[in-house]
N, C-alpha and C positions, 0 to 999 in steps of 0.2 A: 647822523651820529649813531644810531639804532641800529643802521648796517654796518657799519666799521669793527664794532662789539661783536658780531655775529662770526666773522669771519676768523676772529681770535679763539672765539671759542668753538669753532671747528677746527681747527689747526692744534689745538692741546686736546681733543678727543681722539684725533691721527693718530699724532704722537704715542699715548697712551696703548691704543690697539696696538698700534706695533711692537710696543713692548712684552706685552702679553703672547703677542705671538711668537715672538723667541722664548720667552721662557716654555712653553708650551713645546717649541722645537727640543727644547734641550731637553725636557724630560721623556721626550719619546727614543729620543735618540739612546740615553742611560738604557730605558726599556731594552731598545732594540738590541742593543748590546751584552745585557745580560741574559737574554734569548741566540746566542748565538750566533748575533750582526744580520740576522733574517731581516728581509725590510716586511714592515707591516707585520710580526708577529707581538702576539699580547702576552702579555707578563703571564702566570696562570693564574684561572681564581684561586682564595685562600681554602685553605685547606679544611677538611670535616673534622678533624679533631686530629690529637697529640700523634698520634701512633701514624699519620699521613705526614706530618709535617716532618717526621725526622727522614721523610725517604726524599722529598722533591726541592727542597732550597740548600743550595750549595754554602748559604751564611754562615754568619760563626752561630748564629742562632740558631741556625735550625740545626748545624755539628753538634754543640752541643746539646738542645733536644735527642740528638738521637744517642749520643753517648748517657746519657743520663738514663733513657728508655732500655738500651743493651744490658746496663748496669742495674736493673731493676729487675728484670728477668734472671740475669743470673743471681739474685738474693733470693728468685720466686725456687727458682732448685734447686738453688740450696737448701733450702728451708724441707722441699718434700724428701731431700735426701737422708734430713737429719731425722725427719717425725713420719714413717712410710703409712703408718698406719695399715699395711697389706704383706702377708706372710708370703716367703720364697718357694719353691717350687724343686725341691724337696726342701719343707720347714727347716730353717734355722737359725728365725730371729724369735727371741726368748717372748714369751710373751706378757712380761710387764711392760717391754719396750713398745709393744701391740695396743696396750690401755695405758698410754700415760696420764691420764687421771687418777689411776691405782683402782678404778670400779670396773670391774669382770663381770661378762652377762650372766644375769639368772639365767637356774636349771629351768626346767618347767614348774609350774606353777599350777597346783590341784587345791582347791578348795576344800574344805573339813566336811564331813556328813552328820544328816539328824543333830543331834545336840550339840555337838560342837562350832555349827554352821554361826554360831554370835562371836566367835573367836576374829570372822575376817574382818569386821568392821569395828572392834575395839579400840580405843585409843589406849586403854593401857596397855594390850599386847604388843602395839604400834610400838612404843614405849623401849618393851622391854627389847625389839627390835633393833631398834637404834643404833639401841647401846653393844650390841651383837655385830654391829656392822662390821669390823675389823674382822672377826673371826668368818664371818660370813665372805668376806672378799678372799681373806686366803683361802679357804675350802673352793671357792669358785673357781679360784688361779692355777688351783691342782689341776680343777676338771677340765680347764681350758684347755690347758696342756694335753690331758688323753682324751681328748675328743680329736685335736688338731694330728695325733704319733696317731690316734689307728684311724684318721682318715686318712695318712698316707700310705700305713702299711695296708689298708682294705686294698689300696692301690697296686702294689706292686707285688703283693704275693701269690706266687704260680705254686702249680706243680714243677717239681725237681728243683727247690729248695730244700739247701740247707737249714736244719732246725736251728744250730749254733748259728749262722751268718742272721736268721730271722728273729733272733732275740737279742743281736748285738746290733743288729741294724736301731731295733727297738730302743734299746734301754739307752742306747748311745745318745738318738731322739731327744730321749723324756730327759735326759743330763742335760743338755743343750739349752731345750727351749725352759727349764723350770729354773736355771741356773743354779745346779747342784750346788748346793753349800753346807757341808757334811752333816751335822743330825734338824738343820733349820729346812733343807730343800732337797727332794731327790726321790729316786724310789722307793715306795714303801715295802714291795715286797717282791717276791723273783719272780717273772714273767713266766707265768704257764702256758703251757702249747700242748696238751697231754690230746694226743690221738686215739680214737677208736674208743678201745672198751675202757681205756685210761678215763678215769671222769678228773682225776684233779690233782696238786700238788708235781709234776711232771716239767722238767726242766735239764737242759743237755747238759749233764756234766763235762769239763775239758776234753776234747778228744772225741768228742760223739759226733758219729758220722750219717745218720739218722735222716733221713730225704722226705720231704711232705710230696705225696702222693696221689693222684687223679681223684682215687677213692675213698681218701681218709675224711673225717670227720673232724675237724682241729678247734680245742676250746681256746681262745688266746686270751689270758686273763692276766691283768697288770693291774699295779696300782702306784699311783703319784701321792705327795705329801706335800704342804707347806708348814711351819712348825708343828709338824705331828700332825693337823690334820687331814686324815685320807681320804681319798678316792679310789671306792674300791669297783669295779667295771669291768666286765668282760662277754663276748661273744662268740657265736660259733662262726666257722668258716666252712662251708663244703662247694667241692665244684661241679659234683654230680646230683643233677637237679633231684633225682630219687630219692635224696635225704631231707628236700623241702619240709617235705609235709613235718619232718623229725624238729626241724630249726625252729619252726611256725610254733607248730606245739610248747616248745619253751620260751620263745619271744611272748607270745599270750598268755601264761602261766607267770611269767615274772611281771609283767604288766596287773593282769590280776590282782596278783600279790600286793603291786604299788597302791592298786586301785583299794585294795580292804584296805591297808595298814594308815595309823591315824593313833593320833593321841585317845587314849584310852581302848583301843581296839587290842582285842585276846589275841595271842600267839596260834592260838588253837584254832581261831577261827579264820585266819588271814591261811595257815594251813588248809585245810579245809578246803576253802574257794581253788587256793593253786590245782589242787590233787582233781578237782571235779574236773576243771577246764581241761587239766596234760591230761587226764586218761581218757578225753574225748576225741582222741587224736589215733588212726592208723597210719602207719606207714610201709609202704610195700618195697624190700629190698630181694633185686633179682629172684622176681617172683613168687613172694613170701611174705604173707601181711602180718605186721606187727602190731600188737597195741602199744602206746608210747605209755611209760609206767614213770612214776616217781620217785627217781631214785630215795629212798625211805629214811634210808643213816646220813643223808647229804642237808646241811638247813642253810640259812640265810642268815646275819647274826648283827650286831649293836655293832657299833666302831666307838673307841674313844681316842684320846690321845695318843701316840705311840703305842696303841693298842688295836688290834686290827680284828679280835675278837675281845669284846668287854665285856661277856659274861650272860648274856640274851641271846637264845636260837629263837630263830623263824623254821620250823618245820615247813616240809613241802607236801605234807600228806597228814587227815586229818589225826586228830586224839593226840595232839601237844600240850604244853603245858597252858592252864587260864592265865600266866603273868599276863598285865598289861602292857603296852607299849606308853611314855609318856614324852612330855612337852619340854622340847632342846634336846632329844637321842637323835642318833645318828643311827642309820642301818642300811647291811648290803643285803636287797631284796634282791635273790639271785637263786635260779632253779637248774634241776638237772633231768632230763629226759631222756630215757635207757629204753633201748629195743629189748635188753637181757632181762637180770632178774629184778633189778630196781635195788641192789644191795650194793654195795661195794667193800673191799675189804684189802689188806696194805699187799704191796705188790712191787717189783723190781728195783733198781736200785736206789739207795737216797738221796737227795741232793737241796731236800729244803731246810734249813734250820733254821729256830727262833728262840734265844733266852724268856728261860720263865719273867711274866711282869714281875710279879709278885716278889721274887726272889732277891732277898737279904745279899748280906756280905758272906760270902764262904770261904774259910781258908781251906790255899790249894796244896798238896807234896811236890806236885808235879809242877819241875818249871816253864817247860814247854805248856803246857797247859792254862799256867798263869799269863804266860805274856800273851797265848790265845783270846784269851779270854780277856785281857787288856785290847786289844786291836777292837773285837766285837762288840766292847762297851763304845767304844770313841769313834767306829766306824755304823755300828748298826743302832747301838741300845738293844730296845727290847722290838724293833722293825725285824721281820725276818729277811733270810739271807741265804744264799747257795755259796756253792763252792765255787763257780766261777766271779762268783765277788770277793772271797779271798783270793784268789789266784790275781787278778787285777792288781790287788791293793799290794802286790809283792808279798803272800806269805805261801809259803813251801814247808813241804813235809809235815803236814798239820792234823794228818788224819788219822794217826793216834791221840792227837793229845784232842781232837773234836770228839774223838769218842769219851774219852775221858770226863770232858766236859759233857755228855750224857747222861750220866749219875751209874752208881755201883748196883747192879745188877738186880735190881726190883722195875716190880711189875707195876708202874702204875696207871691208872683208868684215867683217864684227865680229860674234861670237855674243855672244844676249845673253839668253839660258836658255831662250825657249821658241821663238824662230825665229833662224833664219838672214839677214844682211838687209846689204843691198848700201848703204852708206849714200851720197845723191850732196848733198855737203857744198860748202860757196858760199866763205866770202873771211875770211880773217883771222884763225886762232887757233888754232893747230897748234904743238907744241913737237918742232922738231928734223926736221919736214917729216912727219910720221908720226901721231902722236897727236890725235884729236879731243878738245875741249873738252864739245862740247852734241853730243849726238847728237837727230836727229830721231827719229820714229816714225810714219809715214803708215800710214791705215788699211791691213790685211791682206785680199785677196778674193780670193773664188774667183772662176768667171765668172758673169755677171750672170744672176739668173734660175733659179738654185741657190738653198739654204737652207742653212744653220750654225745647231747646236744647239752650248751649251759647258757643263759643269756643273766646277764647280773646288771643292776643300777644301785647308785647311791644315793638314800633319799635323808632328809634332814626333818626332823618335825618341829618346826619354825610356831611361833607363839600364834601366829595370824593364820598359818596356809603350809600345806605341804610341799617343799621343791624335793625334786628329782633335780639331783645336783648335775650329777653326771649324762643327763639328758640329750640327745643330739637331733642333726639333721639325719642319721642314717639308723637309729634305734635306741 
């Protein structure tokens, strides 16, 4: 009985393997088939992760993994196309688009001296910092701006340039990336380029045909603005290395100068330092050593609001005034270094103009002159301005009645933060016999035949620490 049992149940353990072994058949066979009908090829192992799988299984699953993956990539560039975060090649993306968090890099950062040195670790100047930060970011937004336009003009300016094509390449720049927006954003003042014995105020009237030159000396001084506040910055260019030693001497002089100036520091003493370091300076031009001199009537001066001098020089050479400098001024610490006689005095044609701050309502006779003087309110204020910015903005035949707006033929003395300047004023707009409307600005020279080097920063005197706003990788 014991063997009959036995025999049953080998006969349903048969059975069973055989069954297995077709299903076994069958799913090799599926294999083989989705490999191509290859005999003996294996499925592939699975895959190392997402980015394999959308390329090897021909499934709806793995289709869709890979459309899904295609579709992800194209959202990754869109995304850097919207937010680049990296300027073009020549700049002309604006640069609040550059910081969209609206915070713009600190200038450089110098610490206070002697007594002032408890100022950095305050918490209540911390404080009054804070509270500053807006003002602080748009002042920054300027600088960003003329840091990024003269590192590309450092770029591309040769000899046998046009002086006109090199301030409209410029100014066009600073429109661009600071997003002119008439008296809220844009240039604060007319791009100077005065060559050789020129030390300053020098800019191509319409029509000037004027060539920068192997040998010239070229001050290029610009300034940007966000609601009124400036950045005022400028440096020398030369391409004949003979004039090094001239450029050096005023890069180190204005440096100096950053280096004395400080909440509570004397105007007289920040002078002083400048005039020792520039006239440690020779320079030998074809053959002829020069000592490098301080231009003497030329200063450095306070910035306020739509005010580009506010009433404070910085002399460059000692026995200035003892004012002190104080906590939240603004100032362009900016020198001039002369092979001639260190003097300068007004000199060919004009083309800078700036409305007095100060100046009241005045009624006009002249009707041309009123609606001038309408345009200049609502295009400049009290920024200054050239004639090729009237010429831009459409206005013609204006140069009577800008004389006009001059004042009637008095002589007056007027400081006006970094020189001294006799002004000789034509007809018609004077209130009370005394007060100028439009003041001129003819260029500033030594005598002919001389060189001027100028190198200028904008520094801020911040409750904690000094920034050099305008500060760069290039000086």
């Amino acid at each position: 009985m014991a063997g009959g049992s036995t025999d049953a149940a080998t006969k349903e353990m048969e059975a069973l393997h055989v069954g297995q072994t077709k299903e076994t058949d069958e799913i090799l066979k599926k294999a083989s088939d989705s490999n191509g009908g290859a005999p003996g090829a294996q499925s592939p192992p699975p895959p190392a992760d997402d980015d394999e799988a959308q390329v090897d299984g021909p499934s709806e699953d793995g289709a869709g993994a890979s459309a899904a993956a295609k579709k992800k990539k194209k959202k990754s560039k869109a995304k850097k196309k919207k937010d680049p975060h990296q300027q073009t090649d020549p700049p002309s993306i604006p640069v609040d688009e550059l910081f969209p968090s609206g915070d713009f890099p600190e200038g450089e950062i110098q610490e206070y001296k002697d007594d002032n040195l408890w100022r950095t670790t305050s918490e209540e100047k911390r404080e009054q910092e804070r509270l500053q930060k807006p003002m602080y970011n748009s002042v920054r937004r300027a600088a960003e701006v003329h840091r990024q336009v003269r590192k590309y003009m450092r770029s591309i300016i040769k000899p046998g340039m046009l002086m006109m094509e090199l301030c409209e390449t410029l100014e066009n720049m600073v429109r661009k990336l600071i997003k002119e927006n008439g008296l809220q954003a844009g240039i604060a003042f007319p791009t100077g380029c005065s060559l050789n014995w020129v030390a300053a105020h020098w800019t191509p009237n319409s029509g000037d045909k004027t060539v920068l030159q192997y040998d010239d000396v070229m001050k290029l001084d610009f300034g940007t603005h966000i609601d009124g506040h400036i950045v005022d910055c400028a440096f020398t260019v030369a391409f004949n290395p003979m004039f090094d030693p001239l450029l050096q001497a005023t890069r180190d002089a204005t440096n100096t100068g950053i280096k004395e100036a400080g909440i509570d520091a004397r105007l007289c003493d920040v002078g002083a330092a400048i005039q020792e370091v520039m006239e440690s300076y020779e320079v030998e031009i074809n053959g002829k050593v020069f000592q490098v001199k301080s231009v003497r009537n030329l200063n450095g001066h306070s910035i306020g609001p739509y005010q580009i001098h506010a009433g404070k020089s910085v002399p460059i050479v000692k026995g200035g005034e003892q004012t002190k400098m104080e906590e939240g001024e603004f100032y362009a610490i900016e020198t001039f270094g002369s092979t001639g006689k260190g003097f300068v005095r007004e000199d060919l044609e004009c083309s800078h103009y700036m409305k007095n701050f100060d100046v009241g309502h005045v009624p006009l006779r002249v009707a041309k002159a009123k609606q001038l003087l309408g345009t200049i309110n609502n295009n400049f204020g009290t920024l200054a301005f050239c004639r090729r910015y009237l010429d831009r903005i459409g206005e013609t035949k204006y140069l009577m009645a800008l004389k006009n707006l001059c004042d009637v033929g008095i002589v007056q003395v007027c400081e006006i933060g970094y020189h001294h300047f006799d002004a000789n004023v034509y007809q018609d707009m004077v209130t009370h016999g005394f007060l100028t409307c439009l003041q001129p600005y003819p260029p500033l020279c030594d005598v002919r035949g001389s060189y001027v080097s100028q190198f200028e920063h904008t520094i801020l005197l911040r409750p904690t620490c000094k920034e050099v706003i305008s500060r760069g990788d290039d000086y």
